[in-house]
C-alpha positions as CSV (number, residue, x, y, z in Angstrom):
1,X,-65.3,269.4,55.8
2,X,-66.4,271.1,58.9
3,X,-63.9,269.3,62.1
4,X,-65.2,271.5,64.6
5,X,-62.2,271.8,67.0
6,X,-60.0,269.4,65.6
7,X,-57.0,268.4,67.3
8,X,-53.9,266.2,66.2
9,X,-54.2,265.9,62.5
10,X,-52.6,263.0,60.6
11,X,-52.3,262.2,57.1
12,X,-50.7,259.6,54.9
13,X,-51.0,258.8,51.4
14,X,-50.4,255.3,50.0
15,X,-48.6,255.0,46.5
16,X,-51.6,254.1,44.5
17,X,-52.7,257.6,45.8
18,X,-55.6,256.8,48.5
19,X,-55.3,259.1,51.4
20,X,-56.5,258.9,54.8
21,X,-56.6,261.9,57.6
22,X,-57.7,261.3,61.0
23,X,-58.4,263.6,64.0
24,X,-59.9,264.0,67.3
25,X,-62.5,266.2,68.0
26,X,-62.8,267.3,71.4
27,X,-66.3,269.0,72.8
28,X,-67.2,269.6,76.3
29,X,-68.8,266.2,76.8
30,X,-66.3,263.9,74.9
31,X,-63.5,263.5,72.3
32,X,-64.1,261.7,69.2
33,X,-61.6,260.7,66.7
34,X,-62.8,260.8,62.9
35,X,-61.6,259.8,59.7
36,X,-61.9,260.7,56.3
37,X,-60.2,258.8,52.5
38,X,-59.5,260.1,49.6
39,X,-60.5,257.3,46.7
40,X,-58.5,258.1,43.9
41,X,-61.2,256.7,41.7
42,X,-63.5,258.9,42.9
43,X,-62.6,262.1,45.4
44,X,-63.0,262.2,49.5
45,X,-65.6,259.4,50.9
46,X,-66.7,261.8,53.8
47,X,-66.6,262.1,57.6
48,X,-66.5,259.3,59.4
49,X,-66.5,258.7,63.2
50,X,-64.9,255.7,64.7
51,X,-64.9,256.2,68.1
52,X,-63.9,258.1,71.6
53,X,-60.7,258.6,72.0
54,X,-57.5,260.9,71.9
55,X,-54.0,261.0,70.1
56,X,-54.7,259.1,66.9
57,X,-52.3,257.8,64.6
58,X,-52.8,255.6,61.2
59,X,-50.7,254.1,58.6
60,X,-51.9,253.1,54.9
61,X,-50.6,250.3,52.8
62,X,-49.2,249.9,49.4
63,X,-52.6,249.4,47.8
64,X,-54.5,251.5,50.7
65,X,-55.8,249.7,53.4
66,X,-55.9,251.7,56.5
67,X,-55.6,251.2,59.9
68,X,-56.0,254.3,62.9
69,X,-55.2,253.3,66.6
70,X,-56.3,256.0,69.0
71,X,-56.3,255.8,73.2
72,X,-59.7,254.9,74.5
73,X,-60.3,257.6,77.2
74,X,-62.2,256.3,80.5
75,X,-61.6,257.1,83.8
76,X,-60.5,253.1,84.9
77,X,-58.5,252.5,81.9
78,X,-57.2,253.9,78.6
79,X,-56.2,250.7,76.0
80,X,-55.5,251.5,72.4
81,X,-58.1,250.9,70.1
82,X,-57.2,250.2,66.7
83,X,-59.8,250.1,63.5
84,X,-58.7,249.0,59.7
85,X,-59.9,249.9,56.6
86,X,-59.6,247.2,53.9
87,X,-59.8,248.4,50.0
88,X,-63.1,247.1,48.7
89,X,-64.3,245.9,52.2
90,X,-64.3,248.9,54.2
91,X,-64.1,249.8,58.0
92,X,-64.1,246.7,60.5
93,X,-64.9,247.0,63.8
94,X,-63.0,249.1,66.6
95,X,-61.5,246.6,69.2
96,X,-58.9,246.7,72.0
97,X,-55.6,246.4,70.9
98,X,-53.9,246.6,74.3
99,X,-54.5,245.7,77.9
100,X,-56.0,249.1,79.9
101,X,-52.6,250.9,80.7
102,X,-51.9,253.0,83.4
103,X,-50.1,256.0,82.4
104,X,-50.0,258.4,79.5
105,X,-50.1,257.5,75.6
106,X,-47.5,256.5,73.6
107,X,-47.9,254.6,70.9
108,X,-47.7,254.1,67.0
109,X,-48.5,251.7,64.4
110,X,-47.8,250.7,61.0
111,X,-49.0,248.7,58.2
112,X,-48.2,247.0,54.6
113,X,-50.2,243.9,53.0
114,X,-48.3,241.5,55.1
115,X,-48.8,242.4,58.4
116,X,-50.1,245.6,61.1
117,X,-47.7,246.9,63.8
118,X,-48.7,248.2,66.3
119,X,-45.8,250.1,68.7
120,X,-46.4,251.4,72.5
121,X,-45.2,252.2,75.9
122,X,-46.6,251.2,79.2
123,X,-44.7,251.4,82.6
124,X,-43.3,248.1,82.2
125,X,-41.4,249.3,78.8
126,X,-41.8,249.4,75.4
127,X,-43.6,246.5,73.4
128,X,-44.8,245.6,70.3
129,X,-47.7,243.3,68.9
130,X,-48.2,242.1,64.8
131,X,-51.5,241.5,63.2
132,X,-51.6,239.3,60.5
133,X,-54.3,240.5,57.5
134,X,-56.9,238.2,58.7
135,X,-57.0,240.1,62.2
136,X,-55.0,237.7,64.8
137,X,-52.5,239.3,66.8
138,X,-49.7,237.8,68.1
139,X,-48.7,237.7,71.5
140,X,-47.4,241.5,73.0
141,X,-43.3,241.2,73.0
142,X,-41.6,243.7,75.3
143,X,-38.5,245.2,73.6
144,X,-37.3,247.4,76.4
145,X,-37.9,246.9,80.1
146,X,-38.5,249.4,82.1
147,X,-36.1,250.2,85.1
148,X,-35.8,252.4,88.1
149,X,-35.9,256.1,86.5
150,X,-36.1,255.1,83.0
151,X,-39.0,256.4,81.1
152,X,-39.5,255.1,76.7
153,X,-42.3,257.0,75.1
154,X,-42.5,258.5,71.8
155,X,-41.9,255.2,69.7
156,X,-41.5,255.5,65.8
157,X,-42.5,252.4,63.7
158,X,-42.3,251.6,59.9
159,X,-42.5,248.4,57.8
160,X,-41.3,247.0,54.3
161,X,-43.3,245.2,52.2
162,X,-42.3,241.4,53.3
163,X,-43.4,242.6,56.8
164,X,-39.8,243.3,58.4
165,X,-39.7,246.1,61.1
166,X,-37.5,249.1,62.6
167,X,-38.5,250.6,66.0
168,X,-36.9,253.5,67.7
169,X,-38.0,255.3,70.7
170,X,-36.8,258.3,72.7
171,X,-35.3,257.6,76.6
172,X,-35.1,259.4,79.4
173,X,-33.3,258.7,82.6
174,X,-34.2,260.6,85.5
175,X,-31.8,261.3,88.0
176,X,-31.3,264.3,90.6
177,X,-31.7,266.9,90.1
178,X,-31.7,266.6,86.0
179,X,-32.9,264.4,83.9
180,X,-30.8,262.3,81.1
181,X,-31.7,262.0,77.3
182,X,-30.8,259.0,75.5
């Protein structure tokens, strides 16, 4: 398929071999982030939009549902919009998965039959929030706080198949004149 200028490509690939990639699209006017699935049963689905954004990331189950979370872009706020995919069902709607933020994206997410994670930074820390299958999320927990010249962004997330999680995340401490890596 024609992307036009495409921008951060991902893919993933679920055991029972349904696919998903996902990309922005970035024009003068917006950019849009787009999806496209590979049924096993029956080739790619096609090009799908799911809405304006930048940076998406997505995960796929063990029997490939889907979920993509990108950054809404507006100029007051920038939450994290996430959309799933369910096999058989198809795409839900796009919602707010996050508060408006007020610095730069960094986030992740992650998926099995049990439960959606969804992974991100804010300058107030690191946090994380679980969606059950049915779509409720549970309360945001911070896992790191931020503090005076310490900076968490780039956070990893995976999950096993009873819903059990392991996070990392990069640190940086700033301090004159350099800057510390963790």
């Amino acid at each position: 398929a024609d992307v036009g200028q495409g921008l951060a490509f991902k893919v993933v690939m679920s055991p029972s071999g349904a696919a998903f990639v996902v990309w922005q699209r970035h024009t003068v006017a917006a950019s849009t982030i787009f999806v496209n699935r590979f049924d096993p049963s029956g080739g790619w689905t096609g090009t799908q939009r799911l809405g304006e954004g930048r940076a998406p990331v997505l995960a796929v189950d063990a029997v490939g549902n889907g979920v993509v979370a990108w950054c809404e872009s507006s100029e007051q706020s920038s939450p994290i919009r996430l959309r799933r995919f369910a096999a058989g069902s198809g795409w839900g709607t796009a919602f707010a998965a996050t508060p408006a933020r007020d610095d730069a994206p960094s986030f992740e997410v992650a998926t099995t039959t049990a439960a959606t994670l969804l992974a991100w930074t804010n300058a107030a820390g690191l946090w994380t929030a679980t969606m059950s299958p049915n779509g409720g999320w549970d309360s945001p927990e911070r896992i790191t706080a931020a503090a005076p010249n310490l900076h968490q962004y780039s956070p990893q997330v995976v999950m096993d198949g009873a819903g059990n999680a392991a996070a990392v995340w990069h640190e940086i401490q700033w301090s004159f004149p350099f800057g510390y890596y963790h």
